[in-house]
PDB file of N, CA, C and O in Angstrom:
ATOM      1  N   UNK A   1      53.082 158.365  35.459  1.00  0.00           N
ATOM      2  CA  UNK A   1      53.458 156.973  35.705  1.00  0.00           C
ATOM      3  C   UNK A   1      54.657 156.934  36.660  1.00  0.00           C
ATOM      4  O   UNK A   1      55.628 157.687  36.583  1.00  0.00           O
ATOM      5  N   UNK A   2      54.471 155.946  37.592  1.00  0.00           N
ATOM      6  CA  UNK A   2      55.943 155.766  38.802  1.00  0.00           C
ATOM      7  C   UNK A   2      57.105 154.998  37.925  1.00  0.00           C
ATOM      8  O   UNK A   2      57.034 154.277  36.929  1.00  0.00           O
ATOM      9  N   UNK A   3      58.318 155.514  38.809  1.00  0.00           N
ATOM     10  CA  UNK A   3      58.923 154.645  37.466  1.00  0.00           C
ATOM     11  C   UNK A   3      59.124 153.418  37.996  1.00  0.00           C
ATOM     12  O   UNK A   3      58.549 153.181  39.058  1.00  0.00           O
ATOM     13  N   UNK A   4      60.004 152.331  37.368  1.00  0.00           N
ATOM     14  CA  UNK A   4      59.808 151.134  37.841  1.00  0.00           C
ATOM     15  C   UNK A   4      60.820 150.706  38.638  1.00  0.00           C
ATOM     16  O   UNK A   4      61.926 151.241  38.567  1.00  0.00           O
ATOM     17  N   UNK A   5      60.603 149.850  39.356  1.00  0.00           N
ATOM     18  CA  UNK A   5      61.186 149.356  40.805  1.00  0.00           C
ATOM     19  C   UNK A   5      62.204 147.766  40.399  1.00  0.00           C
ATOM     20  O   UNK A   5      63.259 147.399  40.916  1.00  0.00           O
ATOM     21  N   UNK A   6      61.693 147.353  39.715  1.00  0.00           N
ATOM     22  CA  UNK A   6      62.100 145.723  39.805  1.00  0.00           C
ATOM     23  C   UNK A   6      62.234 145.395  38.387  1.00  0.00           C
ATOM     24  O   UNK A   6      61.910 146.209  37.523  1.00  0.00           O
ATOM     25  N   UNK A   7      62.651 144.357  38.139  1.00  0.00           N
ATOM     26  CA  UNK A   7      62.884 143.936  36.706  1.00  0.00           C
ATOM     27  C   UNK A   7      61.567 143.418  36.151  1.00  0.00           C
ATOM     28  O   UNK A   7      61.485 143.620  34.939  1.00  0.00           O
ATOM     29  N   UNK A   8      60.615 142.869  36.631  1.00  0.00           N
ATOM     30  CA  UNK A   8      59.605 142.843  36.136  1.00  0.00           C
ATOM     31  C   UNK A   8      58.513 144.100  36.006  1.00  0.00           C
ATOM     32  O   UNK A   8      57.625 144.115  35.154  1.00  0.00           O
ATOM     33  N   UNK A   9      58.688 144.950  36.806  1.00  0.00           N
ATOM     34  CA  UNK A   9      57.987 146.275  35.660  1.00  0.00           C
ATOM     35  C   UNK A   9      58.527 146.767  34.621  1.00  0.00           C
ATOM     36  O   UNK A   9      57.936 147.425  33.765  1.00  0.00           O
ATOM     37  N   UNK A  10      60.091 146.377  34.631  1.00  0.00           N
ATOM     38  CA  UNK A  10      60.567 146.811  33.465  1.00  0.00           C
ATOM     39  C   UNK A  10      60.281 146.540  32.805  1.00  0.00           C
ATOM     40  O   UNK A  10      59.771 147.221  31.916  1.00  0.00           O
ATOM     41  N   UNK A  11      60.491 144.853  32.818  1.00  0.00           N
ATOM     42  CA  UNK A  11      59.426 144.172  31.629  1.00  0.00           C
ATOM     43  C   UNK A  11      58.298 144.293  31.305  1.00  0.00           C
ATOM     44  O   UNK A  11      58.101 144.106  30.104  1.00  0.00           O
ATOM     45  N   UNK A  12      57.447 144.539  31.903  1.00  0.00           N
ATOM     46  CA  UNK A  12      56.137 144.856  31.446  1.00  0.00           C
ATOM     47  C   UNK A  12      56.283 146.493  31.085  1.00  0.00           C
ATOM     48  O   UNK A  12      55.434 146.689  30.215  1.00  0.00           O
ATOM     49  N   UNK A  13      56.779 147.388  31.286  1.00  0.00           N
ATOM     50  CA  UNK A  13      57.353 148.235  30.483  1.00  0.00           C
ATOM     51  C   UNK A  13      57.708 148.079  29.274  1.00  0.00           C
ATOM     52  O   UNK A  13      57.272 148.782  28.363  1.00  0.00           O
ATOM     53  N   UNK A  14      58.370 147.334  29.151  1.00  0.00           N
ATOM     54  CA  UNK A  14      59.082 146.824  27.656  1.00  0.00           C
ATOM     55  C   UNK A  14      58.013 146.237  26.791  1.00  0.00           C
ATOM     56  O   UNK A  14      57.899 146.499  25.594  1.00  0.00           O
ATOM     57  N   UNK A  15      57.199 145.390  27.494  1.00  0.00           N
ATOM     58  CA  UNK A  15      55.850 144.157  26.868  1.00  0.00           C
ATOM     59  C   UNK A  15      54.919 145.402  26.445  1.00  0.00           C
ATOM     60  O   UNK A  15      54.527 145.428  25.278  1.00  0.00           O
ATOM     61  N   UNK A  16      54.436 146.728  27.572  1.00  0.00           N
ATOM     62  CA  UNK A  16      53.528 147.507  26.604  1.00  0.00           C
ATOM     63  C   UNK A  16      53.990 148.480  25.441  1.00  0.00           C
ATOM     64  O   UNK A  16      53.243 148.812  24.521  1.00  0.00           O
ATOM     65  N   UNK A  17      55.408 148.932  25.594  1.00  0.00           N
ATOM     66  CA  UNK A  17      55.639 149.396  24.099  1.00  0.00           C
ATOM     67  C   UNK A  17      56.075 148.449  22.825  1.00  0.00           C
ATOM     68  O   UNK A  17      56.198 148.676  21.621  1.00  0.00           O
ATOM     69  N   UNK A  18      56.212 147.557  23.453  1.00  0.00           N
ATOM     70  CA  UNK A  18      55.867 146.260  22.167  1.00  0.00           C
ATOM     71  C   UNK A  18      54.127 146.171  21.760  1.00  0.00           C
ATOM     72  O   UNK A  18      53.551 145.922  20.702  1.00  0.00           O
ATOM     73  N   UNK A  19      53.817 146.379  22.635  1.00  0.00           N
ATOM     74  CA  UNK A  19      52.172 145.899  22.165  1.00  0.00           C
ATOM     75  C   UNK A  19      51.941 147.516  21.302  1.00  0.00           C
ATOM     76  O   UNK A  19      51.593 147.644  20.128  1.00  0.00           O
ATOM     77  N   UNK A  20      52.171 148.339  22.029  1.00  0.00           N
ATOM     78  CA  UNK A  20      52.083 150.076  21.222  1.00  0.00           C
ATOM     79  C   UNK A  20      52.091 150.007  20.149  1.00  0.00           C
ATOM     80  O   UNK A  20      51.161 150.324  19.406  1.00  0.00           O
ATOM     81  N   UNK A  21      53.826 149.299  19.632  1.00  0.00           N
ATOM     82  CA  UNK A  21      54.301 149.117  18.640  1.00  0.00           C
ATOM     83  C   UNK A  21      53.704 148.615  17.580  1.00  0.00           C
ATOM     84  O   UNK A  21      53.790 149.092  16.449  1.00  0.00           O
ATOM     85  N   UNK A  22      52.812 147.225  18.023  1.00  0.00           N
ATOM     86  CA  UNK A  22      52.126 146.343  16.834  1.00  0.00           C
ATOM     87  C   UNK A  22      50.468 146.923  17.096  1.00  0.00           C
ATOM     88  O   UNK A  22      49.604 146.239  16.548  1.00  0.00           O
ATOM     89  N   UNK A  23      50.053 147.982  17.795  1.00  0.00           N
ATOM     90  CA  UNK A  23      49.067 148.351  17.260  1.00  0.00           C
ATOM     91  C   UNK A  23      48.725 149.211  16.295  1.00  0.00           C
ATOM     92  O   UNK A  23      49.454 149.082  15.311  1.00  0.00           O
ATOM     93  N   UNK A  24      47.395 150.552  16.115  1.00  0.00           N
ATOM     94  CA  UNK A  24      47.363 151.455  15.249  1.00  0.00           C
ATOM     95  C   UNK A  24      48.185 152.814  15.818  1.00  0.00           C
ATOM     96  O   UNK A  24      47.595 153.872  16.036  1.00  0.00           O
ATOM     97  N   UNK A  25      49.549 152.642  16.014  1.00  0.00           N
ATOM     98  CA  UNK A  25      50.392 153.696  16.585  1.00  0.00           C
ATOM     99  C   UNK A  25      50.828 154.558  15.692  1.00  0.00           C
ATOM    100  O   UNK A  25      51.042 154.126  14.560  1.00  0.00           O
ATOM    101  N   UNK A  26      51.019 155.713  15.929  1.00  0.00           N
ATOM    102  CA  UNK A  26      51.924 156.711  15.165  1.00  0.00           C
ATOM    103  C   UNK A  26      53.270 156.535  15.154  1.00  0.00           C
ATOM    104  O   UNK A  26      53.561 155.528  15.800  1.00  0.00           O
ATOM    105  N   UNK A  27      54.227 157.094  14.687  1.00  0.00           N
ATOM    106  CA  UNK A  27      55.518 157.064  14.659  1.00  0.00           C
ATOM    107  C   UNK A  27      55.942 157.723  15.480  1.00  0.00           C
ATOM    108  O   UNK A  27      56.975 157.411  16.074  1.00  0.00           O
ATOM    109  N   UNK A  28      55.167 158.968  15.776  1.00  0.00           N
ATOM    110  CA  UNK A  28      55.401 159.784  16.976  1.00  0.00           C
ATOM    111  C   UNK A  28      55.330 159.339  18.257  1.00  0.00           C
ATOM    112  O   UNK A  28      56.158 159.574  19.138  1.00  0.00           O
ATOM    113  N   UNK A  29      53.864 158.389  18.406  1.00  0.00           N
ATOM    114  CA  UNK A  29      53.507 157.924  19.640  1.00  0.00           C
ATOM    115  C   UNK A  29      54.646 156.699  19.424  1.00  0.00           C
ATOM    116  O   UNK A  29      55.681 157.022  20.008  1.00  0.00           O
ATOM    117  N   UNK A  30      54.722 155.854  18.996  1.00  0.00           N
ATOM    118  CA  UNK A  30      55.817 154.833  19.060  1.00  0.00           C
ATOM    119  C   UNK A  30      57.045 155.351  20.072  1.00  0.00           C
ATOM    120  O   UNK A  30      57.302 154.850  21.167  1.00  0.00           O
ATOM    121  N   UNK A  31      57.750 156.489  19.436  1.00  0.00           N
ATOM    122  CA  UNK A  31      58.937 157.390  19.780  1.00  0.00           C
ATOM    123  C   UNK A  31      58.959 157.574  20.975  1.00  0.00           C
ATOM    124  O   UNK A  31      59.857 157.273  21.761  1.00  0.00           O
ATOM    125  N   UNK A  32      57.452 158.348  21.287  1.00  0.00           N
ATOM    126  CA  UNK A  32      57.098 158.932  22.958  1.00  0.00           C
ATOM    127  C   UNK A  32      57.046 157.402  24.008  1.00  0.00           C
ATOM    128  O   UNK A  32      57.047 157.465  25.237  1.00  0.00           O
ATOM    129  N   UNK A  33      57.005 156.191  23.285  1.00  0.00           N
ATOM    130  CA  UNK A  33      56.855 155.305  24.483  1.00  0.00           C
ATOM    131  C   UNK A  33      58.355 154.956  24.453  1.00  0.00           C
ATOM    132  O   UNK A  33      59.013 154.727  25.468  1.00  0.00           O
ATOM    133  N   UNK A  34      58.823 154.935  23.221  1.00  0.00           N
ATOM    134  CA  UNK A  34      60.210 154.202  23.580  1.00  0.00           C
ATOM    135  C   UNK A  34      61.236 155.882  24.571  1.00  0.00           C
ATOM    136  O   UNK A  34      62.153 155.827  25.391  1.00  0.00           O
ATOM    137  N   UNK A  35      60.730 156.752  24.153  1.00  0.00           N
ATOM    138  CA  UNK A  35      61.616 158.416  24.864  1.00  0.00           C
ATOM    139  C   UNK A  35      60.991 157.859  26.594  1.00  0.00           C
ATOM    140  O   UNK A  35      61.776 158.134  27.501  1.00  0.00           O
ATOM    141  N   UNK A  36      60.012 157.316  26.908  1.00  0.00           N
ATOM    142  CA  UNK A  36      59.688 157.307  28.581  1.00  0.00           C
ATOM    143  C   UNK A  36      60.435 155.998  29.244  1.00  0.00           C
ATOM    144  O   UNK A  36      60.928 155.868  30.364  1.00  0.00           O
ATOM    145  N   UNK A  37      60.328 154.999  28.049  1.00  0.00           N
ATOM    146  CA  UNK A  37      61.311 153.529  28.681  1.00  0.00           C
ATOM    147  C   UNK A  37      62.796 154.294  28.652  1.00  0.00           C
ATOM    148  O   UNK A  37      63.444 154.244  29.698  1.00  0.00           O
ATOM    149  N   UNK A  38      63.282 154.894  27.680  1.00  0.00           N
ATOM    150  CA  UNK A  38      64.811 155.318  27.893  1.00  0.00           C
ATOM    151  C   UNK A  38      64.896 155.845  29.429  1.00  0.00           C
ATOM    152  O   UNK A  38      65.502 155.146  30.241  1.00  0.00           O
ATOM    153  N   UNK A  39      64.402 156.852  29.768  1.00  0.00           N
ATOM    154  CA  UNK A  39      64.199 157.574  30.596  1.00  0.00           C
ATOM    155  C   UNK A  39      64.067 156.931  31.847  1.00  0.00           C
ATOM    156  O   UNK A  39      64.787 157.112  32.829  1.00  0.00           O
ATOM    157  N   UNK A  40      62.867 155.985  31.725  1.00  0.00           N
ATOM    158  CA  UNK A  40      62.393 155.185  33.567  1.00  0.00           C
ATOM    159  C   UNK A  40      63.774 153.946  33.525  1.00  0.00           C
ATOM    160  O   UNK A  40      64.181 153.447  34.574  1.00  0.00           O
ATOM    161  N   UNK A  41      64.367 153.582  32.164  1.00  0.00           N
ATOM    162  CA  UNK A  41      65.590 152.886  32.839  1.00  0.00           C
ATOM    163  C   UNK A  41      66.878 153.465  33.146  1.00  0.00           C
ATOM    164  O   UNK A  41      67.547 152.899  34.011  1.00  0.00           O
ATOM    165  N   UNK A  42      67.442 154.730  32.456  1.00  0.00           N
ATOM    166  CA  UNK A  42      67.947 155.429  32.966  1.00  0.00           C
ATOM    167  C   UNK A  42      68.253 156.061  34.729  1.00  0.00           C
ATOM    168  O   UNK A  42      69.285 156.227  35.379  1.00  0.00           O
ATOM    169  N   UNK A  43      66.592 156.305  35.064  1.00  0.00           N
ATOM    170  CA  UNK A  43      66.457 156.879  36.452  1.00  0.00           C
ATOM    171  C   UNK A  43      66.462 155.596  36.981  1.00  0.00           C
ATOM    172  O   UNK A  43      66.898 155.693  38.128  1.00  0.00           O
ATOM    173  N   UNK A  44      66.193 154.433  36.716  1.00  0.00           N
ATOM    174  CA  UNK A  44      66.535 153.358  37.465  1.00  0.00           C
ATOM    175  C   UNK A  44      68.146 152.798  38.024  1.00  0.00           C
ATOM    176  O   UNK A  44      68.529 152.316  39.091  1.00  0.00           O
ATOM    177  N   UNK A  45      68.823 153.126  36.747  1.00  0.00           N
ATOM    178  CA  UNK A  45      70.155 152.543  36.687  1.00  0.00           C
ATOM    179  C   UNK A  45      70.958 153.708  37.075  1.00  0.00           C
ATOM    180  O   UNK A  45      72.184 153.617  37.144  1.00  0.00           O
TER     181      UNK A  45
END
């Protein structure tokens, strides 16, 4: 995945590990989406 450019991929970044979140997710997979948002806003900022 590229990382994100603008505040609205962030957001939609943010909108699909919310959706992750309220589906049939693991705790693990939960973790791994919120460990790649830390990360793509990090390399952003």
């Amino acid at each position: 995945m590229e990382e994100p450019k603008t505040e609205a991929e962030i957001q939609a970044l943010i909108e699909r590990t919310r959706q992750a979140a309220t589906g049939e997710q693991t705790v693990n997979q939960l973790a791994q989406h919120l460990l790649e948002l830390v990360d793509k806003l990090v390399k952003h900022f």
